[in-house]
Every structure is written in structure tokens, then in C-alpha cells.
C-alpha positions in Angstrom: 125.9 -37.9 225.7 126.9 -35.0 228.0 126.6 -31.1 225.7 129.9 -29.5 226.6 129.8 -25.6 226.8 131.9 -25.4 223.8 129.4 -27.6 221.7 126.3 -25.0 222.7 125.2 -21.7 221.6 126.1 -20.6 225.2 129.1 -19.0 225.2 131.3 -16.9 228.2 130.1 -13.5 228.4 132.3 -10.8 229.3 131.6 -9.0 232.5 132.3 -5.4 230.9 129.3 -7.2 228.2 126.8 -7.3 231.2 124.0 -5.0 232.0 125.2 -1.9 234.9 127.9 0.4 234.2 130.7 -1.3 232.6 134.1 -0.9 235.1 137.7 -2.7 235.0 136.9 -5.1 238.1 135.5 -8.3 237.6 133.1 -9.8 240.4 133.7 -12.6 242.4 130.6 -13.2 244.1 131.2 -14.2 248.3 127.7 -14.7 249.5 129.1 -16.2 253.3 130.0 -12.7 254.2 126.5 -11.5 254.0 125.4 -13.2 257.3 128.5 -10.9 258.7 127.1 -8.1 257.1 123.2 -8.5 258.0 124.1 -9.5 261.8 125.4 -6.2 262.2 127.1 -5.2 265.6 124.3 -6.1 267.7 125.5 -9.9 268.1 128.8 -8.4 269.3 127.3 -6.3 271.9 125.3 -9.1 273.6 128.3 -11.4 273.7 132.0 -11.1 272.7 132.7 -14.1 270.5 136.5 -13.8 271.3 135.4 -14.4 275.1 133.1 -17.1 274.1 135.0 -19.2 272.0 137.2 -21.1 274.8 133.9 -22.4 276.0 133.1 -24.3 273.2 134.9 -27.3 271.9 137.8 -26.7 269.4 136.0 -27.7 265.9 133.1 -25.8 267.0 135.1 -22.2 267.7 137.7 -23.0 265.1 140.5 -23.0 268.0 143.7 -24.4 266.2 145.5 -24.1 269.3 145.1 -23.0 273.4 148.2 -21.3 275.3 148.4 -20.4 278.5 147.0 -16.3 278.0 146.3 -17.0 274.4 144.8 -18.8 271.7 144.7 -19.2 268.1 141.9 -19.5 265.9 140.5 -19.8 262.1 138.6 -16.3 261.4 135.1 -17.1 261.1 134.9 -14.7 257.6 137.9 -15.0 256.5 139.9 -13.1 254.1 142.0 -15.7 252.6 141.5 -19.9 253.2 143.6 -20.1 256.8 143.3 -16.9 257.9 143.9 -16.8 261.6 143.7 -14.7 264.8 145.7 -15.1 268.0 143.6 -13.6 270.8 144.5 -13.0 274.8 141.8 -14.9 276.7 141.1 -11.7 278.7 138.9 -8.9 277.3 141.4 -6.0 276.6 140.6 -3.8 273.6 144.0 -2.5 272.9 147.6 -4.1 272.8 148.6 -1.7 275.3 146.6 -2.9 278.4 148.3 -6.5 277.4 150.8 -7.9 279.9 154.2 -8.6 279.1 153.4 -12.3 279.3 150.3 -11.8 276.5 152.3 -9.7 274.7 155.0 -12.7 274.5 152.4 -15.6 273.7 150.6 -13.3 270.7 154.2 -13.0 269.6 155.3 -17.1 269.7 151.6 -17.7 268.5 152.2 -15.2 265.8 155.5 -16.9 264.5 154.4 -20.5 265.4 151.5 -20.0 262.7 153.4 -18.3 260.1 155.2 -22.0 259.8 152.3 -24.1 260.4 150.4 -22.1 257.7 154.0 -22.0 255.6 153.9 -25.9 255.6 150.2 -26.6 255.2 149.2 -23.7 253.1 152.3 -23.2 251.2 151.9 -19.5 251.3 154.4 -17.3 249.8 153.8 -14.4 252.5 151.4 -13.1 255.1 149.7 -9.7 256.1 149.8 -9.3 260.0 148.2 -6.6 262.0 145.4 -5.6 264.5 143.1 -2.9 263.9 141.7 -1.1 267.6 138.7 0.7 267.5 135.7 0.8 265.5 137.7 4.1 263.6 139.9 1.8 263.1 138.2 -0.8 261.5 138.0 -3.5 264.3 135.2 -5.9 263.7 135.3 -7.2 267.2 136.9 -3.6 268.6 135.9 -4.6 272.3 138.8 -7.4 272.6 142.1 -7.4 271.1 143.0 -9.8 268.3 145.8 -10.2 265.8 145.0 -11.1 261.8 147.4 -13.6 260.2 146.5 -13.5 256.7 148.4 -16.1 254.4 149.1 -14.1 251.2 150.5 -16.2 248.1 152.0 -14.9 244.5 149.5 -15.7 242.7 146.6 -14.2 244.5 145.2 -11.0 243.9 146.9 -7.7 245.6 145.7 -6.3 248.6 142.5 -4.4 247.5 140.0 -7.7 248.0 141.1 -7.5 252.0 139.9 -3.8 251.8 136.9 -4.1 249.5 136.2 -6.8 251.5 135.5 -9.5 248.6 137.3 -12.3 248.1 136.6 -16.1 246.9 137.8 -18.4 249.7 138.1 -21.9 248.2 138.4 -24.4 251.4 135.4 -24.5 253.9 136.8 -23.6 257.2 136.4 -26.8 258.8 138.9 -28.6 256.9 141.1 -26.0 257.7 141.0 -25.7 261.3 141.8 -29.6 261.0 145.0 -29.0 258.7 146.5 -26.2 260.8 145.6 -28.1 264.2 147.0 -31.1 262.9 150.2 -29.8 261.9 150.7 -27.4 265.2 153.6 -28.3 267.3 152.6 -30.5 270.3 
């Protein structure tokens, strides 16, 4: 016979109950990110992973879909399950050096995901923006990229994105399948 929890003498602690100074916030703990943290920026000096993804086959760069001067692919630390990026295939670092034809395929990319991720993710809304320049918190500042962040009622507010701790509860391969699968062909 299996104990269940409420058949023990273990019981559900309350964080605010655990040793450290007691806060409001309650931990969710997101050990993937910490290889992004350890790496550091060296690994984006020595290559640009925006430049080396089209190289590779799609599951193993997390393309969801090739343009023509731009691509779309799963966010390899992701904020929320399906985040996305659309990025020019050349190596620009601000939106401003984009051509009018980039600037056009970013913006179709942009709206195309918004439904795929509408239909497959059933998300309620999205956060949408590019950040260039390190001061400006750019990860990959060197080449330009555009967050699509699927947002839905019931998650938390907008804090996690900027505290940079979040639980992400599909593992990125199965969504890179989902999303490519339902692009329009």
C-alpha cells in the first residue's frame, strides 16, 4: 500500500515558515537557466548563435520556420513555454540598419506567430519587443531579434520576465514541433 502525503507526519511547509528572511514571494525554483547564467558572454563572443542557427537542422536550432530575410525560432531559455524570436539572417544589431524588406518579414513573422501560438498555445495575450544593447538588456546585443512572449490570464504578472524566474512546464522540443506543425505552409 502506497503512504499518501496526507496519511504522514509530513506536512506542506509554508515558505515564509523556512529558514532565510521571511519575504511575500514564493520560489519557483528554474535550474535550466543557470547554464545561461554560468556561460556568461564569452560563448556569444566566439560565435553568434542567431548567425549559427540556419546551419543547423530545424529541431536542433529550434527553427519553427525559414523566410526569405528571416526566421523564427523557440528561445533557447525561455520566458514562458513557446516563447519565440523572429531574427533577420544578417548580423545587424539594431532595427534601424534593417532593410525595408527585413523590416516587413519581422513584421508578417511577428503576426503569423501570434496565431500559430494563439491556436496551439491558447494564449490569452503576448509581450512583444526587442531590447538593443547590452544597456539595454540584449542577451545576444550583437544581432537583432524580436521576443514573442505568449502571456495567458492566469499566469503570473510581468515581474518573473524581469526577475528572470519563471517555471516553464513543456520541454522546448515538443514545442518547436507544435508551432512548426501548425505554421502556415
Amino acid at each position: 500500500m502506497t503512504e499518501r502525503p496526507e496519511d504522514s507526519d509530513a506536512a506542506l511547509i509554508a515558505a515564509s515558515e523556512l529558514p532565510g528572511v521571511p519575504d511575500q514571494f514564493q520560489r519557483l525554483w528554474t535550474p535550466h537557466r543557470m547554464a545561461y547564467i554560468q556561460a556568461g558572454p564569452e560563448p556569444l563572443v566566439e560565435e553568434c548563435p542567431f548567425c549559427a542557427a540556419p546551419a543547423k537542422s530545424d529541431e536542433d536550432a529550434l527553427i519553427v520556420h525559414r523566410g526569405t530575410h528571416a526566421y523564427v525560432l523557440l528561445n533557447l531559455f525561455p520566458y514562458n513555454s513557446g516563447h519565440l524570436l523572429v531574427c533577420p539572417y544578417r548580423h545587424i544589431p539594431t532595427y534601424d540598419e534593417a532593410t525595408p524588406e527585413e523590416v516587413a518579414e519581422i513584421g508578417a513573422l511577428t503576426q503569423t506567430a501570434m496565431r500559430v501560438l494563439r491556436t496551439v498555445a491558447r494564449c490569452d495575450g503576448f509581450n512583444i519587443g526587442m531590447n538593443q544593447g547590452a544597456v539595454a538588456g540584449a542577451g545576444v546585443a550583437g544581432h537583432l531579434h524580436q521576443h514573442i512572449v505568449p502571456r495567458w490570464a492566469t499566469d503570473a504578472n510581468f515581474f518573473p520576465i524581469i526577475a528572470r524566474t519563471k517555471a516553464i512546464p513543456q520541454l522546448l522540443g515538443d514545442v518547436r514541433t507544435a508551432v512548426a506543425d501548425a505554421w502556415p505552409r
